[in-house]
C-alpha positions in Angstrom: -24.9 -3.4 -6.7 -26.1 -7.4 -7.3 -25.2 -6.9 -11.2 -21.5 -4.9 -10.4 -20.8 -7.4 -7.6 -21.4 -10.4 -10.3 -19.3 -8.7 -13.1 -16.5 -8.0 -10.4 -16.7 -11.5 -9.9 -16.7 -12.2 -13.6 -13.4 -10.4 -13.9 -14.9 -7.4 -15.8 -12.1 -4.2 -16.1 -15.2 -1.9 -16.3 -16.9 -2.9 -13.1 -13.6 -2.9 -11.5 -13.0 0.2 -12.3 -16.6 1.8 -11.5 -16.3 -0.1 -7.9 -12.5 1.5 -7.3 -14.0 4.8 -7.6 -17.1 4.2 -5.8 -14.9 3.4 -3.2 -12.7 6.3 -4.0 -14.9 8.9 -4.1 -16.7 7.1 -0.3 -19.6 6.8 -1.7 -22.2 5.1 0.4 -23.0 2.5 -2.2 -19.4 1.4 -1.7 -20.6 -0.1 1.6 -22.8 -2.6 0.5 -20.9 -3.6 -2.6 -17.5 -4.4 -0.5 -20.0 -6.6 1.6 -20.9 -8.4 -0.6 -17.4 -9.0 -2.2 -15.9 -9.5 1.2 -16.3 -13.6 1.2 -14.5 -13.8 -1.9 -11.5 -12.1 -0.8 -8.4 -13.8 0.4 -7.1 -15.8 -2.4 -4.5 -12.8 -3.9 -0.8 -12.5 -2.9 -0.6 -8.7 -1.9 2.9 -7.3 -2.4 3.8 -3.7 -1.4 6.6 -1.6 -3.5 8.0 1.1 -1.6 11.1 3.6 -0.9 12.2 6.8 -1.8 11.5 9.1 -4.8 13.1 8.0 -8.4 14.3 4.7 -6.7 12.6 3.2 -10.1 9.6 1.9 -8.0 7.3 2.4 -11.1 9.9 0.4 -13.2 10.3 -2.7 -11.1 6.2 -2.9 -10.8 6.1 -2.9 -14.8 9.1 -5.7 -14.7 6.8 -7.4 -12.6 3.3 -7.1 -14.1 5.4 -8.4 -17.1 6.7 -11.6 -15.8 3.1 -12.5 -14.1 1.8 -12.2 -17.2 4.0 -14.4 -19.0 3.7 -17.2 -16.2 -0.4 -16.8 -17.3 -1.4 -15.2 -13.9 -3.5 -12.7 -13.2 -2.5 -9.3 -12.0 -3.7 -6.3 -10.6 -1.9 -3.1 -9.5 -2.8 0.0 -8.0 0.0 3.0 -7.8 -0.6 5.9 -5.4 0.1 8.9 -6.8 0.3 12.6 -5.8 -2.2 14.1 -5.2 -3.3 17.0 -7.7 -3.4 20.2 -5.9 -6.4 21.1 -8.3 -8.5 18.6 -8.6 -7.8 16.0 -5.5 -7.3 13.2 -7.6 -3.9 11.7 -9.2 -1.5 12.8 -11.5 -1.7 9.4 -13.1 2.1 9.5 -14.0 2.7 5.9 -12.9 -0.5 4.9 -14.9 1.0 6.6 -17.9 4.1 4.6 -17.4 2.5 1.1 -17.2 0.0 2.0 -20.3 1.3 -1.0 -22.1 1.0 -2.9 -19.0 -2.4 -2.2 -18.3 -3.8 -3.2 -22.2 -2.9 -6.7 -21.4 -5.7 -9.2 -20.6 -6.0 -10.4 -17.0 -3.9 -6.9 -15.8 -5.9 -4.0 -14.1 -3.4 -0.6 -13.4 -5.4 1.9 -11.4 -3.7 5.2 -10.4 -4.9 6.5 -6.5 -4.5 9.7 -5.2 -3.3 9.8 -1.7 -5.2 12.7 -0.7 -3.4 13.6 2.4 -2.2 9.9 3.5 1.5 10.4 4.9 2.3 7.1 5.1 2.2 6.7 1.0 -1.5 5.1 0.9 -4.4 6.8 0.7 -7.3 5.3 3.0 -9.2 3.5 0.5 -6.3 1.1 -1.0 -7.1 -1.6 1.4 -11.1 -1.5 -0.5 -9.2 -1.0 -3.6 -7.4 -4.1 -2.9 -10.3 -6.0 -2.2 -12.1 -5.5 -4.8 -9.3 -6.7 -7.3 -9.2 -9.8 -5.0 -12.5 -10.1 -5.5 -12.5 -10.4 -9.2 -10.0 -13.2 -9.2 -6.1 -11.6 -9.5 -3.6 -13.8 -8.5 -1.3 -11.0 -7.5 -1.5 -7.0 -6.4 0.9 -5.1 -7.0 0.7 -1.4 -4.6 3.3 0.7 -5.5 3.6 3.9 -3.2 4.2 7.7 -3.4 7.2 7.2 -2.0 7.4 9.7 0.8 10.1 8.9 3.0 9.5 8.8 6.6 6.3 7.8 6.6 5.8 4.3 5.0 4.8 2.3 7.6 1.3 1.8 6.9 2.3 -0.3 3.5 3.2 -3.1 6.2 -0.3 -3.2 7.2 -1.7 -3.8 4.2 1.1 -6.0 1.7 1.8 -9.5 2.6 5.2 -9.0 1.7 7.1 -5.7 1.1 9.6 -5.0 -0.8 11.7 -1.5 -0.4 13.9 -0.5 -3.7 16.6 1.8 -3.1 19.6 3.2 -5.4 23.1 4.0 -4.9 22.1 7.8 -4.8 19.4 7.2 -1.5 22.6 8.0 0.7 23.6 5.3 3.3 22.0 2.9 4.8 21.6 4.8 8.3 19.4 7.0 6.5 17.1 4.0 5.6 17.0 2.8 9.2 15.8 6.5 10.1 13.2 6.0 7.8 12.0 3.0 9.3 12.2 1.0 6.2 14.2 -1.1 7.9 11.5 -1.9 10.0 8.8 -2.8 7.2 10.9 -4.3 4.6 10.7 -8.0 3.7 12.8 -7.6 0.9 15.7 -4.9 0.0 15.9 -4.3 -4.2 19.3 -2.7 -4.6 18.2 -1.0 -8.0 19.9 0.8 -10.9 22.9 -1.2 -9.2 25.3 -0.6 -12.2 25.9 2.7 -10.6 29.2 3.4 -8.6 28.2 3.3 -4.8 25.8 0.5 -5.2 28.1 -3.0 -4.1 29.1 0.0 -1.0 25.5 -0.1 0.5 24.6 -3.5 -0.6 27.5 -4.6 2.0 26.3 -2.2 4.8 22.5 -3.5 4.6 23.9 -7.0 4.5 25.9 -6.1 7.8 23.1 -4.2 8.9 20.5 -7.1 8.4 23.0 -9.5 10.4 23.3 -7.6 13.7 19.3 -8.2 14.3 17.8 -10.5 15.8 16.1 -13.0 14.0 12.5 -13.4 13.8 10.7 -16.5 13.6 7.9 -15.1 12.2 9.8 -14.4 8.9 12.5 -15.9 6.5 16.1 -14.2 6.0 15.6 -10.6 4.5 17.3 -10.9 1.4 19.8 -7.6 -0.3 19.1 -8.5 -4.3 20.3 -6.6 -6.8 18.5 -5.1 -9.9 18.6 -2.7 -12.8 14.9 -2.4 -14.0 15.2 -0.8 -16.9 17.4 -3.6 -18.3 15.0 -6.1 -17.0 17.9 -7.7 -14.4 17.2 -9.3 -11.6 13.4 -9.1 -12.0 13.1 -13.1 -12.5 15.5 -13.5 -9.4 13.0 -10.7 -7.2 9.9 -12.9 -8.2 11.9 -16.0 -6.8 12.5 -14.5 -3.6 8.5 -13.4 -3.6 7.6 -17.2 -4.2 10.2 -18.1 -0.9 8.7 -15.8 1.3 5.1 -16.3 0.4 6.0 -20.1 0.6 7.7 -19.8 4.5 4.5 -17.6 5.2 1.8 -20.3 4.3 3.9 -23.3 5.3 4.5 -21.9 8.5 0.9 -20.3 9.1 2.4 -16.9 9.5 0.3 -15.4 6.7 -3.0 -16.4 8.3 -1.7 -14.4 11.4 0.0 -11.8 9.4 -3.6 -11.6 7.9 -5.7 -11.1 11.1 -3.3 -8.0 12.3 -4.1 -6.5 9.0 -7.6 -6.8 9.4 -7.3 -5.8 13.4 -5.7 -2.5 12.1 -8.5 -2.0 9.4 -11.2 -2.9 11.9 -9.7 -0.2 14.6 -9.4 2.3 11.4 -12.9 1.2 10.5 -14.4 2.0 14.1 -12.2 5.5 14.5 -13.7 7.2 11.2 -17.4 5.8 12.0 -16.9 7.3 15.6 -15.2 10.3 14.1 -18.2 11.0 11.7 -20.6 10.7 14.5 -19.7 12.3 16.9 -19.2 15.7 15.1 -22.5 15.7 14.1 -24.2 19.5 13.5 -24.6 20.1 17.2 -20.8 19.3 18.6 -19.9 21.1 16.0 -21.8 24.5 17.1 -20.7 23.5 20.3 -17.1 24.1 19.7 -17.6 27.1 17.9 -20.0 28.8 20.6 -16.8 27.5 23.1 -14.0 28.4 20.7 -13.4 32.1 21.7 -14.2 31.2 25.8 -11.0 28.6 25.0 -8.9 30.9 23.2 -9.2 33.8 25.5 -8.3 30.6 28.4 -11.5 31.3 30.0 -12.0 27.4 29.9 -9.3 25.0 28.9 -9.5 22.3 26.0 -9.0 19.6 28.2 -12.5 20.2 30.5 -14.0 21.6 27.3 -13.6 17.7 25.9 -14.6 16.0 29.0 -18.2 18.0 28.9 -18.2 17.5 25.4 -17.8 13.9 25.6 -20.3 13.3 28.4 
């Protein structure tokens, strides 16, 4: 762990990659290794990419990664995937996508599986994350399944968030019911030479106006893109650099910061409880207990409190 922790350090793709998978796979060796990364972390910009399927997520993260790399800063992404039904890992179609991407020096494209998540991450991004601060990237990019109604949890991992939608997501109603308007720092109004797409670039803009404004961030901004063509990207980036900008100057991303790693702590605690507590012998309890609860013999509720005693 010393020599994989050092060549992290270094900036070494192959040690990255080892340590992602480590972490991954939970192995317990991951433990000690994020440890010892843990007081080099900090330093990266983490933006989240989310919104709904075929909103061209994958495309505006390759924009991206391609513009960082031109300005000579270094870049690391990781895109959450589907998870295989066969073999629990990902189908590694947005890594297939950014292949040209990811042979570029200083860029590291890692494909996760979300094995479950709902909320579009799988439980070991935040590690993933981590470790590709660790090893020196300016930027991280986390792109997301894309599920829906469930992408809160990108908010409590990205410093800033951007949510790309297309003229074809429906109206922007259905993005409130989503609760993107919630999480979003920025809206990307993509594929926006499509008919429909000046219609709910308005009705966000009107939506955005009626809230309340929020000291703790700048104004969220409608922009325009069409990712394939490369438009708009440059004008995205700038709107990245304003928000991280208001963040620092204003202190916000150092408490922005601490709620993310209050979440990750609470997370942290929940699983280590979780994995104690059903050791061998609760377990056999509840089965010896299962059929007396079934048949309502006992109830669930009484069955926990003696359980938990």
């Amino acid at each position: 762990m010393e020599d994989l922790a050092r060549n992290i350090l270094s900036g070494d793709k192959r040690a990255i990659a080892r340590a992602i998978s480590l972490v991954e796979n939970e192995d317990k060796k991951s433990i000690s290794l994020l440890k010892k990364l843990y007081s080099h972390t900090g330093n990266a910009y983490r933006i989240g990419i989310t919104g709904p399927p075929g909103a061209g997520k994958s495309t505006i993260t390759n924009c991206l990664i391609k513009l960082l790399f031109d300005k000579g800063l270094k870049v690391g992404v990781i895109a959450v995937d589907p998870t295989s039904p066969f073999t629990g890992g990902a189908f590694l179609g947005d890594r297939v996508r950014m292949s040209e991407s990811s042979l570029l020096e200083n860029v590291f494209v890692r494909s996760m599986a979300t094995r479950g998540s709902l909320g579009g991450l799988c439980k070991n991004v935040v590690e993933a994350c981590d470790i590709l601060d660790a090893s020196g990237k300016d930027y991280i990019l986390i792109e997301t399944v894309g599920v829906g109604q469930s992408e809160l949890d990108i908010a409590q991992t990205a410093d800033t968030t951007i949510v790309v939608l297309v003229p074809e997501s429906g109206d922007s109603v259905q993005a409130m019911k989503a609760g993107l308007m919630e999480i979003a720092d920025i809206f990307v109004m993509n594929k926006s030479d499509r008919d429909g797409a000046d219609q709910i670039v308005s009705a966000l803009k009107n939506i955005l106006h009626l809230k309340p404004p929020s000291d703790s961030k700048p104004e969220i901004k409608v922009l325009k893109t069409i990712g394939i063509k490369n438009n708009g990207i440059e004008e995205l980036f700038e709107e990245i650099l304003i928000q991280k900008k208001f963040l620092v100057s204003k202190g916000f991303l150092s408490i922005q910061r601490k709620e993310h790693l209050r979440s990750k702590i609470l997370d942290l605690v929940k699983n280590k409880l979780h994995n104690t507590f059903w050791d061998s012998e609760n377990q056999k309890k509840l089965d010896e207990n299962l059929n007396a609860i079934s048949e309502k013999k006992i109830d669930p509720w009484t069955f926990t409190e003696e359980l938990t005693k």
